[in-house]
Structures are given as structure tokens and as C-alpha cells.
Residue frames as a rotation matrix with the C-alpha (Angstrom) as fourth column:
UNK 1
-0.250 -0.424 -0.871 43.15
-0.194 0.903 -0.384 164.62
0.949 0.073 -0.308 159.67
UNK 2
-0.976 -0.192 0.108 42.73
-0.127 0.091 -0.988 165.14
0.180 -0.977 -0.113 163.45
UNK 3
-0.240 0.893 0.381 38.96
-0.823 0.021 -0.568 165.25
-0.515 -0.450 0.730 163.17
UNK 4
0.659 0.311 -0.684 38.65
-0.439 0.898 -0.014 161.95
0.611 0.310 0.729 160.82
UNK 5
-0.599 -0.707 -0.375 40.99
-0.148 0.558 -0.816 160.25
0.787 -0.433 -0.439 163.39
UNK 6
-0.866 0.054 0.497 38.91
-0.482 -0.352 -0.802 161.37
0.132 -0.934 0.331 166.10
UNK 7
-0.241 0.672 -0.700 35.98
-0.963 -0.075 0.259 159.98
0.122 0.737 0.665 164.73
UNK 8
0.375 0.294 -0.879 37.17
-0.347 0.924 0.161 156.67
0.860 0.245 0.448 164.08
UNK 9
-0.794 -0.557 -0.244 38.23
0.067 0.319 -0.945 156.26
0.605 -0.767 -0.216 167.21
UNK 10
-0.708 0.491 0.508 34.92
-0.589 -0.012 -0.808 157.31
-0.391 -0.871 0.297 168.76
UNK 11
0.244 0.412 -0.878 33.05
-0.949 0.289 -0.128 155.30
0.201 0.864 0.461 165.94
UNK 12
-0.105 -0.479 -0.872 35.09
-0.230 0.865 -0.447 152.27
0.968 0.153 -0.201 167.06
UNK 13
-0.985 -0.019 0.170 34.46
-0.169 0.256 -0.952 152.77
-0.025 -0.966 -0.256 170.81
UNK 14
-0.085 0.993 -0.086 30.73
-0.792 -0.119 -0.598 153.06
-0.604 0.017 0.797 170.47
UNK 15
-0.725 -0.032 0.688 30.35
0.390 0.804 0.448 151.07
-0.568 0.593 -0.570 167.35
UNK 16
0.546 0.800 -0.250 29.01
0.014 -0.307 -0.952 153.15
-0.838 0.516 -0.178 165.35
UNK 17
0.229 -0.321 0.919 29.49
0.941 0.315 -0.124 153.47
-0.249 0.893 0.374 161.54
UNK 18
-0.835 -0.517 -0.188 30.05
0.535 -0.843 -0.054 156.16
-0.130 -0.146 0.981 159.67
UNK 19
-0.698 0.510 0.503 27.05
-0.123 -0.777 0.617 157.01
0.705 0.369 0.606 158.32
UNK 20
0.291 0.575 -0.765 25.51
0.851 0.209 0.482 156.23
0.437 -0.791 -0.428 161.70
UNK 21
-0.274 -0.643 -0.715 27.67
0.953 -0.280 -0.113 158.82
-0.128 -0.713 0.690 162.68
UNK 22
-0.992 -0.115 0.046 26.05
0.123 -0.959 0.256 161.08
0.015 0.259 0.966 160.58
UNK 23
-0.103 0.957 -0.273 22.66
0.482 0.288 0.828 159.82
0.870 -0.046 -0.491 161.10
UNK 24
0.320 -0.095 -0.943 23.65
0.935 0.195 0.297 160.77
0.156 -0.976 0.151 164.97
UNK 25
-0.859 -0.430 -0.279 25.03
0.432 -0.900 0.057 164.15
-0.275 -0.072 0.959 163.99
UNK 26
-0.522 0.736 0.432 21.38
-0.006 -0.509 0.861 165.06
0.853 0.447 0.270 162.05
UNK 27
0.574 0.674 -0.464 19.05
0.744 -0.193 0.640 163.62
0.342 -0.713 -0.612 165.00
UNK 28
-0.311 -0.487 -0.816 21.27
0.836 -0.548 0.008 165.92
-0.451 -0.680 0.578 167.23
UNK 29
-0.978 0.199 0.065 20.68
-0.153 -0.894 0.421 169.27
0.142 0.402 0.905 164.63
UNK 30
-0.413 0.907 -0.079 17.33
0.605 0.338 0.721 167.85
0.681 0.250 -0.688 164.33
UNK 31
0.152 0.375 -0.915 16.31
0.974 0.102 0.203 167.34
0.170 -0.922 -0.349 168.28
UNK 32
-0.712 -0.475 -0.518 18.50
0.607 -0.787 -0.113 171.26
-0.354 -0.394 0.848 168.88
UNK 33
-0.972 0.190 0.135 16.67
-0.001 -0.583 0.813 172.59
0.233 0.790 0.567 166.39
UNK 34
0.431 0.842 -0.326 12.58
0.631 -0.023 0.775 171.24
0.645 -0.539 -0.541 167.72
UNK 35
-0.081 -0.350 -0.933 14.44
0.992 0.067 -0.111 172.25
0.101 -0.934 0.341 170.85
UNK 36
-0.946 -0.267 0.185 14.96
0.325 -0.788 0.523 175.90
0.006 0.555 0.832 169.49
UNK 37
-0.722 0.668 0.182 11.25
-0.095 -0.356 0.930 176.39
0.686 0.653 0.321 168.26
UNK 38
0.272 0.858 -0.435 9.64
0.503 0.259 0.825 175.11
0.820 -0.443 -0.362 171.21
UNK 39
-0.159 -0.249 -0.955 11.43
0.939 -0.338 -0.068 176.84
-0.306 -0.908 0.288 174.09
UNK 40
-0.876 -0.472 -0.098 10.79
0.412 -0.839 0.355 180.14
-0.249 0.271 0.930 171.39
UNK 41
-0.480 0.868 0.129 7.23
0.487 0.142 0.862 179.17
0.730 0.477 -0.490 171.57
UNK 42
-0.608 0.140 0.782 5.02
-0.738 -0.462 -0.492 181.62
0.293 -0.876 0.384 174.41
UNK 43
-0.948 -0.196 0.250 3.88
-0.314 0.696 -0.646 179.76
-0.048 -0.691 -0.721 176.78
UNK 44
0.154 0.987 -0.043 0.44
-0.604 0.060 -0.794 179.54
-0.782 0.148 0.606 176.09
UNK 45
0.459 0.003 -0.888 1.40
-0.862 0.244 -0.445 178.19
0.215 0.970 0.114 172.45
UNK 46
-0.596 -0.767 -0.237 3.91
-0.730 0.641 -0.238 175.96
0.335 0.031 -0.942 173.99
UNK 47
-0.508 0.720 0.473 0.59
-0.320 0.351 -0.880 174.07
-0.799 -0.599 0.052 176.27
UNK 48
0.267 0.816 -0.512 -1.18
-0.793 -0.115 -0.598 173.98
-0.547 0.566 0.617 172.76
UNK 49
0.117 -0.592 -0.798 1.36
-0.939 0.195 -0.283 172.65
0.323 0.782 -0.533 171.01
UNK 50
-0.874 -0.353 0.333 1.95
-0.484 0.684 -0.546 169.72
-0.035 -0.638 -0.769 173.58
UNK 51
0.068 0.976 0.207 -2.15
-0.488 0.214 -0.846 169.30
-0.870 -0.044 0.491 173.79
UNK 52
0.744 0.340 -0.575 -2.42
-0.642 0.127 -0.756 169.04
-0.184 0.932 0.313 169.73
UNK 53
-0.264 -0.728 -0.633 0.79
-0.825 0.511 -0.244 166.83
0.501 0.458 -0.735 169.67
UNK 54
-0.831 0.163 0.531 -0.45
-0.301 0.671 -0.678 164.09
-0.467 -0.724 -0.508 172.54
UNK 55
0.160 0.955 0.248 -4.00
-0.429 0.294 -0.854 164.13
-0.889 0.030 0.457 171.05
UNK 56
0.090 -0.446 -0.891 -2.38
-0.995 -0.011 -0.094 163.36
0.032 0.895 -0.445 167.59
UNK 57
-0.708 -0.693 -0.133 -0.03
-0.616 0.699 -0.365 160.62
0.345 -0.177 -0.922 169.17
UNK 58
-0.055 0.800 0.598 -3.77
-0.480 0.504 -0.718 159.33
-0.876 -0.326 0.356 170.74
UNK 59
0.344 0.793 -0.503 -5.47
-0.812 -0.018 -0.584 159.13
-0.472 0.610 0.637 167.77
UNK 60
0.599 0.142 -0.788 -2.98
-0.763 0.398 -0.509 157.16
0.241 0.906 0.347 165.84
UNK 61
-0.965 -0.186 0.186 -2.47
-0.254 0.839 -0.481 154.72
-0.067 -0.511 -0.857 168.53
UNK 62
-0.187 0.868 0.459 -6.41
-0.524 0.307 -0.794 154.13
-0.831 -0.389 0.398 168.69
UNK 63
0.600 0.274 -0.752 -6.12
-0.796 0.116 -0.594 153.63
-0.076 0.955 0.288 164.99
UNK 64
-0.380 -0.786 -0.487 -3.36
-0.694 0.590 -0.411 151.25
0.611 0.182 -0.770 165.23
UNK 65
-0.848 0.171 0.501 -4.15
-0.292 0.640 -0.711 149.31
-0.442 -0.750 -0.493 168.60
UNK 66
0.308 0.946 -0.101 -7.99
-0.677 0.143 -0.722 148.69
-0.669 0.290 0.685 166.15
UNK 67
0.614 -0.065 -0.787 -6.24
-0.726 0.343 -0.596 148.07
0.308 0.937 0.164 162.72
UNK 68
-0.566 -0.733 -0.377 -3.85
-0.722 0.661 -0.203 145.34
0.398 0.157 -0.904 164.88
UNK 69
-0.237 0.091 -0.967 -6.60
-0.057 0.993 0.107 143.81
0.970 0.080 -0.230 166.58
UNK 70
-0.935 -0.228 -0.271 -5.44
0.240 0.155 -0.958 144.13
0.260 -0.961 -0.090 169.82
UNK 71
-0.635 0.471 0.612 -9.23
-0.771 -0.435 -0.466 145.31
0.046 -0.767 0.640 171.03
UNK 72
0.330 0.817 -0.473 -10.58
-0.732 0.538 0.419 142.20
0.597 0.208 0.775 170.05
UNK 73
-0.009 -0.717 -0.697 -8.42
0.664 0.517 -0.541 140.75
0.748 -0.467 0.471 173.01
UNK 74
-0.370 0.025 -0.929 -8.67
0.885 -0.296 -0.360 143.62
-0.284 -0.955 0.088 175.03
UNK 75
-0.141 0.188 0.972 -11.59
0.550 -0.802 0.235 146.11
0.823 0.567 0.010 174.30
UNK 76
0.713 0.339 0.614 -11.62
-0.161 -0.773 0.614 149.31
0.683 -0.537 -0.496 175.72
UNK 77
-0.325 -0.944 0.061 -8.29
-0.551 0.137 -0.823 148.29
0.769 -0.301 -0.564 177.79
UNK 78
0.245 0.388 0.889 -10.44
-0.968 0.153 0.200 145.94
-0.058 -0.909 0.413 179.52
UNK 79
-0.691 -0.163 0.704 -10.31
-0.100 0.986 0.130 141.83
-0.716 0.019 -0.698 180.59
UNK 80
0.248 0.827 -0.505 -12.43
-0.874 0.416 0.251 139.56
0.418 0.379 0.826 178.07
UNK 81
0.124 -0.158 0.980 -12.67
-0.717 0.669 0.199 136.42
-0.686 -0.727 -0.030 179.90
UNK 82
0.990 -0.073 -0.119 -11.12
-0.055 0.573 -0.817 133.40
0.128 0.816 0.564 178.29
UNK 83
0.313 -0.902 0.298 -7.24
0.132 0.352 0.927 132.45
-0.941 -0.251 0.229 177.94
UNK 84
0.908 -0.262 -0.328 -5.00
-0.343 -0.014 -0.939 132.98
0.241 0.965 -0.102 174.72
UNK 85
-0.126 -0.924 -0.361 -2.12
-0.677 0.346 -0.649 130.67
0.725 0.163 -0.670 174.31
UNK 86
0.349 0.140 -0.926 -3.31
0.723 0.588 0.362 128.79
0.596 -0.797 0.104 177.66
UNK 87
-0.617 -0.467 -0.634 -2.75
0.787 -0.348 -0.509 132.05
0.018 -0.813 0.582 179.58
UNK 88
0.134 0.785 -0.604 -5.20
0.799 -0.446 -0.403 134.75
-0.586 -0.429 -0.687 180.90
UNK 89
0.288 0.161 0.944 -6.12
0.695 -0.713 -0.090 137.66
0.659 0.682 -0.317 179.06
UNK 90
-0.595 -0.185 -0.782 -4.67
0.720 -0.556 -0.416 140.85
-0.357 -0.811 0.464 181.13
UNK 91
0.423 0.895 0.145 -6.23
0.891 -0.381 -0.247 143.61
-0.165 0.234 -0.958 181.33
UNK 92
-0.102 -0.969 0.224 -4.47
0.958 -0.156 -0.241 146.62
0.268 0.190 0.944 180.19
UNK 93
0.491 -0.163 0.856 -5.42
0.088 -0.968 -0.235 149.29
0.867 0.191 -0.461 182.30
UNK 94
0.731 -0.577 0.364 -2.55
-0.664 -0.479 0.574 151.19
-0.157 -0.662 -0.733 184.08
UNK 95
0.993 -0.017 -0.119 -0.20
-0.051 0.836 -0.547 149.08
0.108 0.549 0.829 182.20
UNK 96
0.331 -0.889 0.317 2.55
-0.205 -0.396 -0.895 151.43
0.921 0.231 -0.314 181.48
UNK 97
0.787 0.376 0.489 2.71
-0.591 0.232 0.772 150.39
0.177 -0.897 0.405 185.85
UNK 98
0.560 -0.373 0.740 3.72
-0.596 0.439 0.673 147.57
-0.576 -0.817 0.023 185.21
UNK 99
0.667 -0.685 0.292 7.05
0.676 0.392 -0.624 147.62
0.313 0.614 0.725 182.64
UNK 100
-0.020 -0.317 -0.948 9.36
-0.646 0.728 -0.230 146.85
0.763 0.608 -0.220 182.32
UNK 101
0.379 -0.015 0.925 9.54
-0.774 0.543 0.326 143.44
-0.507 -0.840 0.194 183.97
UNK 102
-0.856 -0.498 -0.142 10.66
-0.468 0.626 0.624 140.22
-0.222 0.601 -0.768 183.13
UNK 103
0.358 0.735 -0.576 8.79
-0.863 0.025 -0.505 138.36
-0.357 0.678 0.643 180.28
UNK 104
-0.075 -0.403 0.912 9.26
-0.202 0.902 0.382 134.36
-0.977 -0.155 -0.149 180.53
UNK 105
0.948 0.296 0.115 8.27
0.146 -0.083 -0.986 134.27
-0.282 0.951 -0.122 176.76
UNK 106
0.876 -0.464 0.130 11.46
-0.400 -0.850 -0.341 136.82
0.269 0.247 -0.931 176.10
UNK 107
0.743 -0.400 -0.536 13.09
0.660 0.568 0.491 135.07
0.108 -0.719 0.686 178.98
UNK 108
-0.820 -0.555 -0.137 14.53
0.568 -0.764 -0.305 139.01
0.064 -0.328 0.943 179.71
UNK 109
-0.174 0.154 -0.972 13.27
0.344 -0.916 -0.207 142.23
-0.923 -0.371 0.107 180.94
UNK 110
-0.645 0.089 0.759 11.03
0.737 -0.189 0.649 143.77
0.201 0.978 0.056 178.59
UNK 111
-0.853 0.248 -0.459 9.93
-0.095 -0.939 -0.331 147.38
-0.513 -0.239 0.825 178.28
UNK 112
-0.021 0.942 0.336 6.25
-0.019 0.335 -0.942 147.76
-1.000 -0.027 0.011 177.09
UNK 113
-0.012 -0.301 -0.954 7.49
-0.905 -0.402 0.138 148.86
-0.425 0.865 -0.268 173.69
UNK 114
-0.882 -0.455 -0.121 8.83
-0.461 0.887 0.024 145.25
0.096 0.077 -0.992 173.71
UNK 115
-0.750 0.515 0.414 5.44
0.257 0.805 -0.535 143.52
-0.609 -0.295 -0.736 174.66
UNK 116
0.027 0.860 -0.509 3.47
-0.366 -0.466 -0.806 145.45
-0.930 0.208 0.303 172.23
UNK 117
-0.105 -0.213 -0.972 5.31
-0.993 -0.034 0.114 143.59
-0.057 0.977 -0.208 169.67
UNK 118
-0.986 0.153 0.067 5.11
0.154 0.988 0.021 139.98
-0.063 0.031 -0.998 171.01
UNK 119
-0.034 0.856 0.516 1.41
0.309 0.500 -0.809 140.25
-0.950 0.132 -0.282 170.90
UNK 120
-0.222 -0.179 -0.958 2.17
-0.892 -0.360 0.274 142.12
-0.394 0.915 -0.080 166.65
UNK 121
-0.319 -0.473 -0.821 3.77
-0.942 0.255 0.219 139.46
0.106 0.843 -0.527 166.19
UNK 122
-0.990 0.101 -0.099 2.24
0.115 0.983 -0.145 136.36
0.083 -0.155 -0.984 168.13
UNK 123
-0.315 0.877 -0.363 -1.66
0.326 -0.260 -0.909 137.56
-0.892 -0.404 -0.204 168.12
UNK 124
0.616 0.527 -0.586 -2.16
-0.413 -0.417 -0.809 139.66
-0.671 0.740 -0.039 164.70
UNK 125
0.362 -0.499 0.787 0.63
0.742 0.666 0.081 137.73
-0.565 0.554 0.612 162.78
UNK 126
0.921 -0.273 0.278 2.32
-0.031 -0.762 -0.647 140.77
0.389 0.587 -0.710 161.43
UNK 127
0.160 -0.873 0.461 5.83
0.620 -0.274 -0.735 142.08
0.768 0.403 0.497 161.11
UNK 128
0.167 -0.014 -0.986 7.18
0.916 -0.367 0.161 143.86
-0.364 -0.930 -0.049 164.60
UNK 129
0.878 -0.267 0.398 7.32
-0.165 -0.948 -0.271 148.00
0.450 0.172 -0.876 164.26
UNK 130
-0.255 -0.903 0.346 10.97
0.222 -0.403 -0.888 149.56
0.941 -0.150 0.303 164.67
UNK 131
0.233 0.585 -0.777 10.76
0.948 0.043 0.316 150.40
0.219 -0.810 -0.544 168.03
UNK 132
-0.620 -0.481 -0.620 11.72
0.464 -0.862 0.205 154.19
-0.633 -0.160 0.758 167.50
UNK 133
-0.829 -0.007 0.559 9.50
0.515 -0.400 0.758 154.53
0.219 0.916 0.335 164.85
UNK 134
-0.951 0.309 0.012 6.48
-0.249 -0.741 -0.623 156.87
-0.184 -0.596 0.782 165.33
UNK 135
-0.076 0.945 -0.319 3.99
-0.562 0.224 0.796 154.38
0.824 0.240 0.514 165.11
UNK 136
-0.189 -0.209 -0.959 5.11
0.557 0.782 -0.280 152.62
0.809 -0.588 -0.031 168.10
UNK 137
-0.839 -0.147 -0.524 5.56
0.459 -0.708 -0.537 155.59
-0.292 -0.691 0.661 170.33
UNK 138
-0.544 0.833 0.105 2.08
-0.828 -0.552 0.094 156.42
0.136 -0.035 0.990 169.47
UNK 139
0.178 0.448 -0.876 0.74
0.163 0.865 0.475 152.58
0.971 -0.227 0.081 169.76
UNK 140
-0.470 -0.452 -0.758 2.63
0.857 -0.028 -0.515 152.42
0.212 -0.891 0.401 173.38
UNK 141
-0.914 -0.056 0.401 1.40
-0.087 -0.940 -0.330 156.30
0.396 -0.336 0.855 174.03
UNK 142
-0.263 0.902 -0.342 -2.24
-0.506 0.173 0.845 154.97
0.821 0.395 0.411 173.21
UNK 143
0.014 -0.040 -0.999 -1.75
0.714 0.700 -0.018 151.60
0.700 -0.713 0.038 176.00
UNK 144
-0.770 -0.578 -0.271 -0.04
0.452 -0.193 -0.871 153.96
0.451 -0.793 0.410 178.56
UNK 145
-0.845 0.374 0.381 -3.39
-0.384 -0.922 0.052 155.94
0.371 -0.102 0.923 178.69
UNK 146
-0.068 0.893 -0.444 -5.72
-0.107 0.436 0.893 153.39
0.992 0.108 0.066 179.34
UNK 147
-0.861 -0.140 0.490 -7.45
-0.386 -0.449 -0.806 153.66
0.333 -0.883 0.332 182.21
């Protein structure tokens, strides 16, 4: 009784549900558990492992940032001269620089996560990604590198 009381009480301060709550207990085993395997990795393996997980997270941002478009607006993370919407093309290298900021569009402070979807959704006409999911955080991983 004392631990389903507790619960809803921290369930109700937060606002979480229950099964959020248990969604929030797995990531937690989850995250311990990566946590676990990689700190049990030698160090050499642990450098690999990072390498082969970043070049991954590359790739299938390059594949994404193509299949949305987005280089026909900005190849190679460069300017194409010209204007979309009646406003300059930026150029997007050293981006990650310069987010979050505020985003008159948004009319709030938006992390880059956030501006990769206004151009989803105003530019390729598609459907915004979760922003947790692990196509963002490899789209966004993809931007942050350009250089």
C-alpha cells in the first residue's frame, strides 16, 4: 500500500501516468544497464564502440537530411543563393553554434531539434519526427557536424 501511495503522489506531482511511470522505470533499467556494458567495455573497445556508434548516427542523418530534401536548400551545409519564404537561405555550417535561440516563426526559443522540424514540416511537407526518436538525434547529429 505504502509504495502504490507513494507513487501516486509522485505521479501526481510530476504528472506522470502510470504507465509513464513504468515507461520511466524501463528507460532507467534500460540507460543502467548500456551504462553497465559500456563502463565494462576496455578502453580501447570503449573508443571503438563510440567511433562505430557516431559514424552510424552520421550515416543515417546523411540519409535522412537527402531523403528530406533539405540539400536541395542547403547542399553540402552550404548557402544556395536565393530566398525561401521571402527569407535568405542560411547556411548551415557550425549551426549547432547557433541554438537554441529565439525563432520569430515559433515566436519562442527553439533548440535545433526544434528547427529541423519547421523546415520537415514547412519545406518537405512531411509529418514532424518525435523529437527523442532516433532518427532525429541522428538528423540533428548529421547538421551539428557540418562544417
Amino acid at each position: 500500500m505504502r509504495k502504490l501511495v507513494f507513487v501516486t503522489l509522485v505521479s501526481g506531482i510530476v504528472g506522470l501516468s502510470f504507465s509513464q511511470m513504468d515507461s520511466v522505470e524501463s528507460m532507467k533499467a534500460m540507460a543502467m544497464e548500456n551504462m553497465k556494458r559500456f563502463m565494462n567495455m576496455p578502453s580501447e573497445k570503449r573508443k571503438e564502440y563510440v567511433k562505430k556508434k557516431e559514424e552510424e548516427a552520421y550515416e543515417r542523418g546523411k540519409k535522412l537530411y537527402n531523403a528530406y530534401g533539405c540539400s536541395g536548400c542547403h547542399p553540402g551545409g552550404g548557402n544556395v543563393s536565393g530566398k525561401v519564404m521571402g527569407m535568405p537561405i542560411p547556411s548551415l555550417k557550425g549551426v549547432k553554434e547557433r541554438f537554441p535561440k529565439f525563432k520569430a516563426g515559433n515566436d519562442q526559443v527553439i533548440t535545433l531539434s526544434d528547427m529541423v522540424n519547421n523546415c520537415i514540416v514547412m519545406f518537405a511537407n512531411k509529418k514532424p519526427l518525435p523529437l527523442a526518436s532516433r532518427d532525429m538525434r541522428a538528423l540533428t547529429y548529421f547538421v551539428s557536424k557540418l562544417r
